[in-house]
C-alpha positions as CSV (number, residue, x, y, z in Angstrom):
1,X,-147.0,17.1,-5.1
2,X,-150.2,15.6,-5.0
3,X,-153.1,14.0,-2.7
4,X,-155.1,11.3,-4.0
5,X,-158.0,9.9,-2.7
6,X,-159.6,6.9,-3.7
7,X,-163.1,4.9,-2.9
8,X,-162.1,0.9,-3.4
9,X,-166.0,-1.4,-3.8
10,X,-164.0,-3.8,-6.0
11,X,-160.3,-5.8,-6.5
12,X,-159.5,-3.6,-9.5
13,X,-160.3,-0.5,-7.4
14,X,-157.8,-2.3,-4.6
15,X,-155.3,-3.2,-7.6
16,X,-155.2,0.4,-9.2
17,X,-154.9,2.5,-6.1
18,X,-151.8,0.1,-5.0
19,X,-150.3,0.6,-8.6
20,X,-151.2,4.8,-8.9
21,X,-149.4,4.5,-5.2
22,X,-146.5,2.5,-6.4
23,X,-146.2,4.6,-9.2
24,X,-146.0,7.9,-7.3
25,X,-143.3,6.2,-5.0
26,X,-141.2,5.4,-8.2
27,X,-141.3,1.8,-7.2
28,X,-141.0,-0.8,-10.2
29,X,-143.1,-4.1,-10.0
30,X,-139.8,-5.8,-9.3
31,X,-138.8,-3.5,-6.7
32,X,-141.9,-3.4,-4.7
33,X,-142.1,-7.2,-4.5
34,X,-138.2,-7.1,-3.3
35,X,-139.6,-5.1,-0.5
36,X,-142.4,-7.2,0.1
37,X,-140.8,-10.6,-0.2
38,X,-142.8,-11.8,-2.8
39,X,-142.8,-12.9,-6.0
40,X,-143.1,-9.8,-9.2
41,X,-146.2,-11.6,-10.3
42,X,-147.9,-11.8,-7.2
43,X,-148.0,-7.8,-7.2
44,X,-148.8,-7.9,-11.8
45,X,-151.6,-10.2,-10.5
46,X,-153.3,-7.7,-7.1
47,X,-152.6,-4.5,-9.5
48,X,-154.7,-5.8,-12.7
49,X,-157.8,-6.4,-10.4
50,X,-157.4,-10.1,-10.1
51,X,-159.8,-11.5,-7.3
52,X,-159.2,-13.8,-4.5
53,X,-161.6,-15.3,-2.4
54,X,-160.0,-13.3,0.5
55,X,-160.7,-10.0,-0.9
56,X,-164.4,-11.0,-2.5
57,X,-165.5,-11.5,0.9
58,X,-164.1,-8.7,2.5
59,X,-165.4,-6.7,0.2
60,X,-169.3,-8.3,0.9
61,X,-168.9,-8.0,4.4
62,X,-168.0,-4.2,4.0
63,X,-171.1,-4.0,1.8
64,X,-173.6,-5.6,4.2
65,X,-172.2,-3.7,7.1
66,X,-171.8,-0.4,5.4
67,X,-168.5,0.0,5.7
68,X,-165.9,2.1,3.2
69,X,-162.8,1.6,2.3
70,X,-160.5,4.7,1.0
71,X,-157.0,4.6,0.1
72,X,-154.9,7.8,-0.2
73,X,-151.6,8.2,-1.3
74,X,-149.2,11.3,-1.8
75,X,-147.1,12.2,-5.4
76,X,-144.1,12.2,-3.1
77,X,-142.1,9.7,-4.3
78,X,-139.5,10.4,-1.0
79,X,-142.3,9.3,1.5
80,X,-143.0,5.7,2.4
């Protein structure tokens, strides 16, 4: 089992670190949008780095404040 640990300054740091973390959960696209309520391509879309206006300026604010974001996530596929 493993820790990861993750520094996210862009969407495609956001969209691998939710893919790497679906991955270690054993979750399929399909099965994490199930969960979620939302459509399969709505999670293809977030997890190949695709922007939204949303997330571009979150992601300035956090610049011009100085503030980090960090995701970590755990190879153990029976948490969550």
């Amino acid at each position: 089992m493993g820790q990861h640990t993750a520094r996210l300054r862009a969407p495609a740091d956001f969209g691998l670190a939710l893919q790497q973390a679906r991955l270690a959960r054993g979750l399929t696209q399909v099965q994490l949008a199930e969960e979620l309520g939302v459509p399969q391509s709505t999670i293809s879309a977030i997890e190949s780095g695709q922007s939204t206006i949303f997330l571009r300026r979150l992601l300035e604010m956090a610049r011009t404040t100085g503030v980090d974001f960090t995701a970590s996530w755990s190879d153990d596929a029976s948490r969550g």
